[in-house]
C-alpha positions, -999 to +999 in steps of 0.1 A: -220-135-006-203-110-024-195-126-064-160-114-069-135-114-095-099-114-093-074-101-120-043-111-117-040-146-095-006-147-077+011-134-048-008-106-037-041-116-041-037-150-023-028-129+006-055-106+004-077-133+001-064-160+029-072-134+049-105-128+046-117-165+034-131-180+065-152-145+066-175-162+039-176-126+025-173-135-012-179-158-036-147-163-061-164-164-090-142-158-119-105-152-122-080-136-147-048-146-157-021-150-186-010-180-166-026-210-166-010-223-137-022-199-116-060-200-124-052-239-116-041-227-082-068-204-074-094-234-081-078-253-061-077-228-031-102-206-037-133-229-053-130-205-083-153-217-109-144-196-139-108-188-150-100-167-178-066-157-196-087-121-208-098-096-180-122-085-207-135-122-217-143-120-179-162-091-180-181-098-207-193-133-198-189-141-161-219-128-136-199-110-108-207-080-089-170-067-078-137-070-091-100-066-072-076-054-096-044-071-081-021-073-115+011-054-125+012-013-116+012-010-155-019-033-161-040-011-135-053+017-153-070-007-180-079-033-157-100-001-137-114+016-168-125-015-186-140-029-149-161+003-142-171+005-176-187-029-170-205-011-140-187-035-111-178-020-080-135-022-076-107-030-054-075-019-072-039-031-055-014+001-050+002+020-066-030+032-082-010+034-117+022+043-131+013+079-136-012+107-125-024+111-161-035+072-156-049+081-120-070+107-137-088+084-163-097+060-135-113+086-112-130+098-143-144+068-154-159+052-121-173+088-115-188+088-150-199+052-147-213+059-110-190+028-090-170+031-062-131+026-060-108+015-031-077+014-032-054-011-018-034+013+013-036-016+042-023+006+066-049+027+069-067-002+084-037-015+106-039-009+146-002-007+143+000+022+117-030+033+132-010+037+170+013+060+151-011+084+140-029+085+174+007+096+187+011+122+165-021+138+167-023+134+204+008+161+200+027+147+224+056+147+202+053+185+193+054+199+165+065+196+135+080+164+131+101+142+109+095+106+105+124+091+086+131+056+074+159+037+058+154+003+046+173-024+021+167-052+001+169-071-027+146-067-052+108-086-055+107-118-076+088-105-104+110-091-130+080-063-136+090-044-101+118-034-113+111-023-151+111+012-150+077+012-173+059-013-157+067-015-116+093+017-112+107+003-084+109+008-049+105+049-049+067+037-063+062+003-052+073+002-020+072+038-005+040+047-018+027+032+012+049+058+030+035+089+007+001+079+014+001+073+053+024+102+055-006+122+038-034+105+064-012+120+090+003+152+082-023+167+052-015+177+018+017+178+007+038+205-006+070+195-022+092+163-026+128+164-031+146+131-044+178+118-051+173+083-069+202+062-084+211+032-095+230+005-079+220-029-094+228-033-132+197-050-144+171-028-133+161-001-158+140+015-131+158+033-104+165+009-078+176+032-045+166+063-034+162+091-008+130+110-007+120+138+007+084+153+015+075+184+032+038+192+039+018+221+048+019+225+083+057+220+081+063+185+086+082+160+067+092+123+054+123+109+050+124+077+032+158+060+019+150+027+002+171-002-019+164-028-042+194-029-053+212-057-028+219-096-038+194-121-032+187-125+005+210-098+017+193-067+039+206-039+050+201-023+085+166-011+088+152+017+111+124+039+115+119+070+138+094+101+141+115+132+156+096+159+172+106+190+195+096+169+225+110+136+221+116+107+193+087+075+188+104+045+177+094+019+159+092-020+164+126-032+156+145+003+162+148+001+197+165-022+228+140-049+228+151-047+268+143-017+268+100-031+263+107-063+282+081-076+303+056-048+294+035-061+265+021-093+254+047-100+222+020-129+216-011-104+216+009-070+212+032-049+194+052-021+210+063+013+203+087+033+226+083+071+229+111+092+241+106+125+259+129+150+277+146+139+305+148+103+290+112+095+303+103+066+283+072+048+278+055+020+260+028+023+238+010-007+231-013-020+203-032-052+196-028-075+168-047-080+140-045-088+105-045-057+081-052-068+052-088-090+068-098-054+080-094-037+047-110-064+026-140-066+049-142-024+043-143-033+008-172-057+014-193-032+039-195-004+013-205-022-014-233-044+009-241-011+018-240+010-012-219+038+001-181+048-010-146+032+005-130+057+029-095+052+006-104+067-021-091+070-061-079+110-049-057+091-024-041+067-048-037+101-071-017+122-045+003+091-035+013+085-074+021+119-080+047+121-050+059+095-068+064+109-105+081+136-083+105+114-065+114+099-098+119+130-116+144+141-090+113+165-074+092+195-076+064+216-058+030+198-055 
């Protein structure tokens, strides 16, 4: 197996990893934390055998071969340069870091120090994700298109999501996994246009936001996201790709009626495309568990000793849509 390290042993990082436990993929050999509590847990869960309040302590004393970088967005860049520095192979959470200039250090050092560097966008390993993109390249939606989104929430738990210097919110944190599938889909992008505000008064980072991307062969994203609700209150949710030949929706944006009796909901998710004449059809997907698939990735190129397919240069486009969003936009 696999001897893996783990900074940062909380949310995120239990769910990564009770997804691919029964896998017997890696051995939890050492874990990082400021808390003590939460090495406790991660003994307890995990069989972790070393815990460690210093990411560096770590480095220099446990015997691991890989490390997943799951801590605060602000913690990332050190926790990568100080990782590849070591010479350990890495899986960093997303957003790669806080800013491109960050992004830039980490590609630098892993190429300098010859390790590779994944980084954590699950839906690229999602069949669900992965149906949308098979719709839009199989053109049958035309072209270009606009795949828009509005969504709200209160905010995360952690106080560090929305601190403006350390999380940034939702227009990083939450639709970077937007920017970056949007990306995977439609190519490199071109400009972002924003408008983010503020509508909660204890966050110091913006807290809502519309944000706009255009890409090169004219399509676009529209995301509009909050943090900014009371606890447990959402807003209405929906998500659509527009086309010149018809309109995909989304799980939870259409008539469930509308996919009755046509899929497995056990088994199966459902889209439902839209064409002219209000032909309609459902487009089907199987379950699985994203985050098992990606993990596992993570695993194969490092048994294997070739390079993730998500790469630092992904993480660094998706961050820098982001410092755009947040600066109210620019040109790429």
């Amino acid at each position: 197996m696999i001897k893996l390290a783990v900074f940062g042993c909380a949310g995120i990082a239990t769910h990564q990893l009770n997804a691919i436990w029964p896998d017997n993929l890696f051995e939890l050999v050492a874990g990082a934390d400021i808390r003590p509590e939460q090495l406790d847990i991660f003994k307890d869960k995990f069989d972790m055998q070393h815990g460690y309040e210093d990411y560096r302590t770590l480095l220099a004393e446990a015997d691991i071969d890989v490390v997943m970088v799951c801590t605060p967005t602000f913690l990332h860049a050190d926790n990568v340069i100080e990782a590849a520095r070591a010479g350990k192979q890495i899986f960093c959470q997303k957003p790669m870091a806080m800013n491109t200039d960050d992004c830039d250090r980490m590609i630098q050092t892993c190429e300098d120090k010859g390790v590779g560097l994944q980084l954590g966008f699950v839906r690229r390993f999602d069949n669900d994700w992965g149906t949308v993109k098979r719709v839009i390249d199989s053109g049958r939606l035309g072209s270009p298109v606009l795949w828009q989104q509005i969504s709200g929430g209160s905010p995360p738990g952690s106080p560090f999501f929305m601190d403006k210097d350390k999380g940034g919110g939702p227009m990083i944190d939450g639709m970077v996994h937007n920017y970056d599938f949007a990306c995977h889909c439609f190519g490199e992008p071109v400009e972002v246009k924003s408008m983010p505000m503020k509508i909660h008064h204890t966050s110091t980072a913006w807290d809502t936001g519309t944000v706009l991307v255009s890409f090169e062969g004219g399509d676009q994203i529209m995301v509009c996201w909050t943090w900014g609700l009371p606890s447990g209150i959402r807003g209405r949710a929906g998500t659509e790709i527009l086309g010149p030949n018809g309109v995909l929706s989304f799980p939870g944006s259409y008539d469930p009626a509308d996919v009755e009796g046509k899929y497995d909901p056990e088994t199966q998710g459902a889209y439902l495309l839209t064409l002219a004449d209000d032909k309609t059809e459902v487009i089907t997907f199987e379950k699985q568990n994203m985050f098992r698939e990606e993990l596992a990735h993570f695993a194969d190129w490092v048994t294997n000793g070739t390079m993730p397919s998500v790469t630092g240069d992904h993480g660094r486009r998706a961050t820098r849509i982001a410092e755009l969003a947040l600066n109210g936009g620019g040109l790429f």
